[in-house]
SEPAMI-403749 format. One record per residue (C-alpha): residue in one letter; residue number from 1; y, z, x negated. Coordinates in nm, 2 decimals. Each point is the difference from the previous one (the first is absolute). Example, Ala and Ser with C-alpha at 12.3 -4.5 7.8 and 13.67 -1.06 7.14 Angstrom:
{'A'; 1; {-0.45; 0.78; -1.23}}
{'S'; 2; {0.34; -0.07; -0.14}}
// end
This chain:
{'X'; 1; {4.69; 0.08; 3.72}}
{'X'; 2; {-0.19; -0.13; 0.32}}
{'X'; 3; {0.31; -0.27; 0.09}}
{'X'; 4; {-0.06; -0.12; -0.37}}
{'X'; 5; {-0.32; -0.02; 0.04}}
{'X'; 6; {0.04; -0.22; 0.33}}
{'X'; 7; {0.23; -0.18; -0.18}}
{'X'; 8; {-0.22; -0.13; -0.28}}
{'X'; 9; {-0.21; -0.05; 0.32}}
{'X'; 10; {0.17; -0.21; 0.17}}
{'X'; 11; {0.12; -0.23; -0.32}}
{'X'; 12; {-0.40; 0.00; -0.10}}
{'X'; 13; {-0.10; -0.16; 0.30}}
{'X'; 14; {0.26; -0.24; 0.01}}
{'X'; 15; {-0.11; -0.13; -0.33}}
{'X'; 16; {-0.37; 0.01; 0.09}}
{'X'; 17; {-0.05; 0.29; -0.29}}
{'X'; 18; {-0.30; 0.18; 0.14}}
{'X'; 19; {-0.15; 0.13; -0.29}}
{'X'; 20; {0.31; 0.09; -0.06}}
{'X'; 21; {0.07; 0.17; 0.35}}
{'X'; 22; {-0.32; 0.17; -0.06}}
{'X'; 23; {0.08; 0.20; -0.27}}
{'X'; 24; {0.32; 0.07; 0.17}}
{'X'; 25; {-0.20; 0.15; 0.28}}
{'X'; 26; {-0.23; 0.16; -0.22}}
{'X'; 27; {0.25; 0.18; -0.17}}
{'X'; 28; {0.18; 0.08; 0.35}}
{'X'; 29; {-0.36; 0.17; 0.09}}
{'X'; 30; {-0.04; 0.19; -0.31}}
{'X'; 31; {0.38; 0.16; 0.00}}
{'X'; 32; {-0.10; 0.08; 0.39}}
{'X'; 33; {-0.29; 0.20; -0.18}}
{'X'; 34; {0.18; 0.18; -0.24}}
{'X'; 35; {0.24; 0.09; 0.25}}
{'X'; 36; {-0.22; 0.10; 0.23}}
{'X'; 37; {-0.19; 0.21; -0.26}}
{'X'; 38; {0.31; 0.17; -0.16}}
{'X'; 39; {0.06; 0.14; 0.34}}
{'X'; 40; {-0.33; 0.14; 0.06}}
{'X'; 41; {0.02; 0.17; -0.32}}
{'X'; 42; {0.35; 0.15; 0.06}}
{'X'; 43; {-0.18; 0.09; 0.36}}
{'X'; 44; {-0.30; 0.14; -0.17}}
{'X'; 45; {0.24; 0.19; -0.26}}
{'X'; 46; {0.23; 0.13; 0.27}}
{'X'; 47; {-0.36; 0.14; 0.20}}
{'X'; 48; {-0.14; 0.15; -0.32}}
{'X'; 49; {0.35; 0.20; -0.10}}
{'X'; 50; {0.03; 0.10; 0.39}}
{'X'; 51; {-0.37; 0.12; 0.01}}
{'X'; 52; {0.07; 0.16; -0.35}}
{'X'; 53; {0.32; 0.23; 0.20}}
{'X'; 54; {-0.26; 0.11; 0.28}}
{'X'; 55; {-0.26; 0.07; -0.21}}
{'X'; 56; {0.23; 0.25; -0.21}}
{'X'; 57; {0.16; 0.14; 0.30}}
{'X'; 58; {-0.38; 0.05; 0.13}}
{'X'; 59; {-0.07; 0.16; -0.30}}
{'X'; 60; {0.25; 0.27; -0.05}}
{'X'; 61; {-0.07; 0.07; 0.37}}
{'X'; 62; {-0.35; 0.05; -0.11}}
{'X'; 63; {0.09; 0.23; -0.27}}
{'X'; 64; {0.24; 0.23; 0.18}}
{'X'; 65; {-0.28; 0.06; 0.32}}
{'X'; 66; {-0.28; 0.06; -0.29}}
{'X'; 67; {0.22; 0.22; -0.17}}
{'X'; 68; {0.03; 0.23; 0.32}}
{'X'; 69; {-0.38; -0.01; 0.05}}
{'X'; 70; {-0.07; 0.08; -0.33}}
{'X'; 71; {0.25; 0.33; 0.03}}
{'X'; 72; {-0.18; 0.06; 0.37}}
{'X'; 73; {-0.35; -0.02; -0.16}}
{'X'; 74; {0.07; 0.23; -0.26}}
{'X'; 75; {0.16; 0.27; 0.22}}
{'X'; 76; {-0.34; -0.02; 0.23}}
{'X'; 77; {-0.22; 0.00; -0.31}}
{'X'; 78; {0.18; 0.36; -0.03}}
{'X'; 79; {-0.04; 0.09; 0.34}}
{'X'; 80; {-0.34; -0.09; 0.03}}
{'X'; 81; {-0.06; 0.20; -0.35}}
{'X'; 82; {0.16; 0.30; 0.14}}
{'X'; 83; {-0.24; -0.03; 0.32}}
{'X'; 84; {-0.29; 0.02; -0.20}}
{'X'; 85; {0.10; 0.25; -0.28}}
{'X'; 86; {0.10; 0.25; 0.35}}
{'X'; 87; {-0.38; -0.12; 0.19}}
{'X'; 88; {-0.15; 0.10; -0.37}}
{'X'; 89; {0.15; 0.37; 0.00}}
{'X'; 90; {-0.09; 0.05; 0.35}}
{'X'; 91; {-0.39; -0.11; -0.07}}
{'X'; 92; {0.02; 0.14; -0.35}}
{'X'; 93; {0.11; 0.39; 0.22}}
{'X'; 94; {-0.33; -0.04; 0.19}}
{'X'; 95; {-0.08; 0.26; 0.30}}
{'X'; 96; {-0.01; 0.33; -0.23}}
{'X'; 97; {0.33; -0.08; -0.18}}
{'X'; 98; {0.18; 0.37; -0.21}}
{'X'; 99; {0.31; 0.08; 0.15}}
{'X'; 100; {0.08; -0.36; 0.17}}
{'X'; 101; {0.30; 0.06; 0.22}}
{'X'; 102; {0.05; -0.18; 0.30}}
{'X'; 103; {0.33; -0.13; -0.09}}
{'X'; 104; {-0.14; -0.16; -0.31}}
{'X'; 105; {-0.29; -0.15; 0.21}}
{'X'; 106; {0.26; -0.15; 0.24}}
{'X'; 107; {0.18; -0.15; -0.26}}
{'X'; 108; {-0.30; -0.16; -0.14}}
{'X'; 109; {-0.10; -0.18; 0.31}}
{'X'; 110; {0.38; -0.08; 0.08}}
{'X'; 111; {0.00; -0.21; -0.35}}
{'X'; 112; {-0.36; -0.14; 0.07}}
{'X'; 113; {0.07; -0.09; 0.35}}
{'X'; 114; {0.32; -0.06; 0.10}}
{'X'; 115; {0.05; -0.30; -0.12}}
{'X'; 116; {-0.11; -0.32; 0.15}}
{'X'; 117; {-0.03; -0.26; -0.30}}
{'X'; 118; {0.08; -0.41; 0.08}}
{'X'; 119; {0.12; -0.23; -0.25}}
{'X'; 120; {0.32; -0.20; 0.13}}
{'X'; 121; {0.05; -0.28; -0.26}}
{'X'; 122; {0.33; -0.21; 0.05}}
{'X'; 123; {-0.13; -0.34; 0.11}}
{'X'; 124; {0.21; -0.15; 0.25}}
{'X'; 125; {0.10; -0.27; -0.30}}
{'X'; 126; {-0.34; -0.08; -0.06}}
{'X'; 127; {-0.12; 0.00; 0.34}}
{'X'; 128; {0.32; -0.30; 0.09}}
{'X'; 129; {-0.13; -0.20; -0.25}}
{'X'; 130; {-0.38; 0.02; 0.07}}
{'X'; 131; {0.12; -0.10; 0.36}}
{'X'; 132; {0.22; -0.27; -0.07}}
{'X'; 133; {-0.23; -0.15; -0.31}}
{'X'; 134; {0.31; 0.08; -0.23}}
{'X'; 135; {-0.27; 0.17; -0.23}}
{'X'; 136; {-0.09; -0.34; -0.13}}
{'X'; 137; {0.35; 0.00; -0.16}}
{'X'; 138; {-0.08; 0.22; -0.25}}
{'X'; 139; {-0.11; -0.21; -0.30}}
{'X'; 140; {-0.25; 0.24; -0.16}}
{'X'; 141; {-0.32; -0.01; 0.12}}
{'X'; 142; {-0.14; 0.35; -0.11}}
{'X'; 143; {0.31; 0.17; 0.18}}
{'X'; 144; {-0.08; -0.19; 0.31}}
{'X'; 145; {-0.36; 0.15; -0.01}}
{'X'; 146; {0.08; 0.29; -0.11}}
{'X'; 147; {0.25; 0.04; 0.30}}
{'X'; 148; {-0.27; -0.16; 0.23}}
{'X'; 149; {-0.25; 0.28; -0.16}}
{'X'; 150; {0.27; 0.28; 0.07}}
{'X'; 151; {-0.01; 0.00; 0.36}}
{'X'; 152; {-0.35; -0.06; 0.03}}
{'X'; 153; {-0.04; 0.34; -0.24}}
{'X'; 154; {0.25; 0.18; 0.29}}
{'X'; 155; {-0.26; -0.07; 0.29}}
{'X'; 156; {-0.24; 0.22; -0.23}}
{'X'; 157; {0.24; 0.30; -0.03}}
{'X'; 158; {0.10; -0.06; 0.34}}
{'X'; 159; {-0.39; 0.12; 0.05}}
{'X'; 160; {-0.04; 0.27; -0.28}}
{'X'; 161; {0.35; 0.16; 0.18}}
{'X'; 162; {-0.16; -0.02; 0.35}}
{'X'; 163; {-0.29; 0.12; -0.15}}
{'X'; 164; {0.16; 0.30; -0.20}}
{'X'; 165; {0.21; 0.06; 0.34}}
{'X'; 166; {-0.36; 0.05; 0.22}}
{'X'; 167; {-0.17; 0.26; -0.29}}
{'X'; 168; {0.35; 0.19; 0.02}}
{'X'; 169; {-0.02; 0.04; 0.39}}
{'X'; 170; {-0.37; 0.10; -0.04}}
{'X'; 171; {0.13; 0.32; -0.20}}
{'X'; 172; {0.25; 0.11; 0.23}}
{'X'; 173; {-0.21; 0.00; 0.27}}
{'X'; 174; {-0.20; 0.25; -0.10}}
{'X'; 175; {0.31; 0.23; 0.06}}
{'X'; 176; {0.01; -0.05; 0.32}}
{'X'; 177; {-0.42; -0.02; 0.07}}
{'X'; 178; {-0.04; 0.31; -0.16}}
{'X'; 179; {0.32; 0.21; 0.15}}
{'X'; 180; {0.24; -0.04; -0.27}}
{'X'; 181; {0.36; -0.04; -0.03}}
{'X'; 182; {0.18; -0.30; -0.15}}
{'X'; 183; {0.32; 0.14; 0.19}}
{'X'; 184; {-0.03; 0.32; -0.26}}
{'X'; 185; {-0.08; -0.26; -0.28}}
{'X'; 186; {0.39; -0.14; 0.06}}
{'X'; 187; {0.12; 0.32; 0.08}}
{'X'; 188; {-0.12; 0.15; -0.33}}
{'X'; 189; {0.16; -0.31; -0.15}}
{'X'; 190; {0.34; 0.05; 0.17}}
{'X'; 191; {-0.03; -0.30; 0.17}}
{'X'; 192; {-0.01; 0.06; 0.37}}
{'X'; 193; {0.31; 0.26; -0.07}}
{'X'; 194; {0.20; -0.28; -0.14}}
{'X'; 195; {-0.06; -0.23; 0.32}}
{'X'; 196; {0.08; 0.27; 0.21}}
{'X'; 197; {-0.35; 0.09; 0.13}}
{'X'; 198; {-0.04; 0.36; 0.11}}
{'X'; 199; {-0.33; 0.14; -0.13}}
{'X'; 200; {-0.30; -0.03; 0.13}}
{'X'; 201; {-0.24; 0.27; 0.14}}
{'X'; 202; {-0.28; -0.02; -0.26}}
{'X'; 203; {-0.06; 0.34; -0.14}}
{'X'; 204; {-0.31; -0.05; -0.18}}
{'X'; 205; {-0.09; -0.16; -0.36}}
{'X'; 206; {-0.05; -0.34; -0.09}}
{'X'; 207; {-0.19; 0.08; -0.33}}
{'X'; 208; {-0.32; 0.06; 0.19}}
{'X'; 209; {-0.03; -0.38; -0.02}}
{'X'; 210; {-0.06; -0.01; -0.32}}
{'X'; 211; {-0.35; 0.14; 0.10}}
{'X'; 212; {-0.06; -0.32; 0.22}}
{'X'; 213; {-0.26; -0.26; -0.16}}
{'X'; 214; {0.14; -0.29; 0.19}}
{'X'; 215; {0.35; 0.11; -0.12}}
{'X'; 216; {-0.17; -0.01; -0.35}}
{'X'; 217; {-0.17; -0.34; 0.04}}
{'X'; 218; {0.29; -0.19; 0.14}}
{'X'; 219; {0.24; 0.15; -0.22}}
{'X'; 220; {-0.19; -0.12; -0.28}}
{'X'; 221; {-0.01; -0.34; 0.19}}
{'X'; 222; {0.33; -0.06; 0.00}}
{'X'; 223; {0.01; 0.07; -0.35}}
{'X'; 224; {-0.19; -0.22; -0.12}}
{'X'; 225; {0.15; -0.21; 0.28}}
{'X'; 226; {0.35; 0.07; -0.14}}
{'X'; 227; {-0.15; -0.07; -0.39}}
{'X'; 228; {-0.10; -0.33; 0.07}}
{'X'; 229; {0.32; -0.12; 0.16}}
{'X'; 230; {0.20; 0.08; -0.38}}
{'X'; 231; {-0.27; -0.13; -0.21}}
{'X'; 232; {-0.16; -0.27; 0.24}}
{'X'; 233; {0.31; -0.09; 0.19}}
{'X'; 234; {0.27; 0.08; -0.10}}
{'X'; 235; {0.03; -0.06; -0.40}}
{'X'; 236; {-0.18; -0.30; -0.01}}
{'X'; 237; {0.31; -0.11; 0.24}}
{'X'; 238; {0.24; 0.13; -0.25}}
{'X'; 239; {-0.11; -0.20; -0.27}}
{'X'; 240; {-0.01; -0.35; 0.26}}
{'X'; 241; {0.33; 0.11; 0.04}}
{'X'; 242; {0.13; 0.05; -0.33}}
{'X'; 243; {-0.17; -0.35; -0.10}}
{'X'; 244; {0.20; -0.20; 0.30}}
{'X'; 245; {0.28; 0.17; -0.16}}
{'X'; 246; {-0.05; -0.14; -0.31}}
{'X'; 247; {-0.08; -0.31; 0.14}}
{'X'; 248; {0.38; -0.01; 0.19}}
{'X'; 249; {0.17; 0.10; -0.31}}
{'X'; 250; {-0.15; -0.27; -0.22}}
{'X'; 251; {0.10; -0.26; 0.28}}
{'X'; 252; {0.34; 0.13; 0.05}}
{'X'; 253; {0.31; -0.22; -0.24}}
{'X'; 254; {0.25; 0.16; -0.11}}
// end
């Protein structure tokens, strides 16, 4: 096309056709456009479909990880529940408690205490593509705030947890303030027997504690402490969840 064009070129000149010539040109320029614009839009196509592959391959990723957090969460929703339902009988038992066996007791603060509570969500994912700027990729605005949103709502559990963690260790040690035995508490419980640890020389009773007014008042602390982390904390974090799940699975083709 362009040795045509020089052609009609050259013959133009030679006849002294420049209007002619000029049109010629013109119509040189405006095919350069076109050209030029058909391949930006192939370009711009080619971008758009590729962005389109990462943005699905983001997404799925998204939905797996949140899918495993959501199964964490609820399992610690249950732990956490059990920890308070177990804090509840002990304070409910009080210091002048019928026929409370000491087994039973131990088992009761076991359940309350044992277990240390710290949400764990699965956001390596998100965390790559906060730190390379990949979360721009995803096209939806609300699930890019609600994503943002997520892990600044994790910095607040973070604080509830360490929180919950401190009014927990404020109740154990009152057993060992006040001469009592957590050692009897797991052996009770079967649980030093199973790690191999030979019992311990406490003879005595640990239900005396019961009788103990700081026992009492941080007991109750960390019940109300342990309270606040399902219906504060924790919930309200299920249904963020459950709504950047939804989010996902809108976004998600095919």
């Amino acid at each position: 096309m362009s040795r045509l064009f020089r052609k009609f070129r050259k013959e133009i000149i030679a006849k002294g056709k420049i209007q002619k010539y000029l049109l010629y040109a013109l119509g040189e320029v405006i095919l350069l456009v076109i050209g030029i614009m058909i391949a930006l839009a192939i370009n711009n196509n080619n971008l758009k479909n590729q962005n389109r592959v990462k943005e699905q391959v983001y997404l799925k990723g998204l939905k797996e990880d949140f899918q495993i957090s959501r199964a964490k969460l609820q399992e610690l929703i249950k732990v956490n529940r059990n920890n308070l339902e177990s804090a509840k009988k002990i304070f409910q038992a009080g210091p002048k408690a019928p026929n409370l066996e000491e087994k039973q007791f131990s088992l009761w603060v076991f359940e309350a205490l044992a277990f240390e509570i710290s949400f764990s969500p699965n956001n390596s994912l998100l965390m790559e593509m906060v730190s390379s700027g990949s979360l721009k990729d995803l096209s939806n605005p609300d699930l890019r705030k609600a994503l943002t949103d997520w892990l600044a709502t994790l910095e607040d559990i973070q604080k509830q947890e360490l929180e919950l963690s401190l009014q927990r260790e404020n109740v154990v040690s009152i057993f060992d303030q006040e001469g009592y035995s957590i050692r009897k508490v797991f052996e009770d419980v079967e649980v030093t027997q199973g790690l191999g640890i030979p019992k311990g020389d406490f003879e005595g009773s640990n239900l005396g504690i019961l009788e103990s007014v700081s026992f009492e008042n941080r007991l109750l602390t960390f019940i109300l402490t342990t309270q606040a982390t399902e219906e504060a904390h924790y919930l309200p974090l299920m249904e963020k969840l459950e709504f950047i799940l939804g989010l996902i699975e809108k976004e998600i083709k095919g």
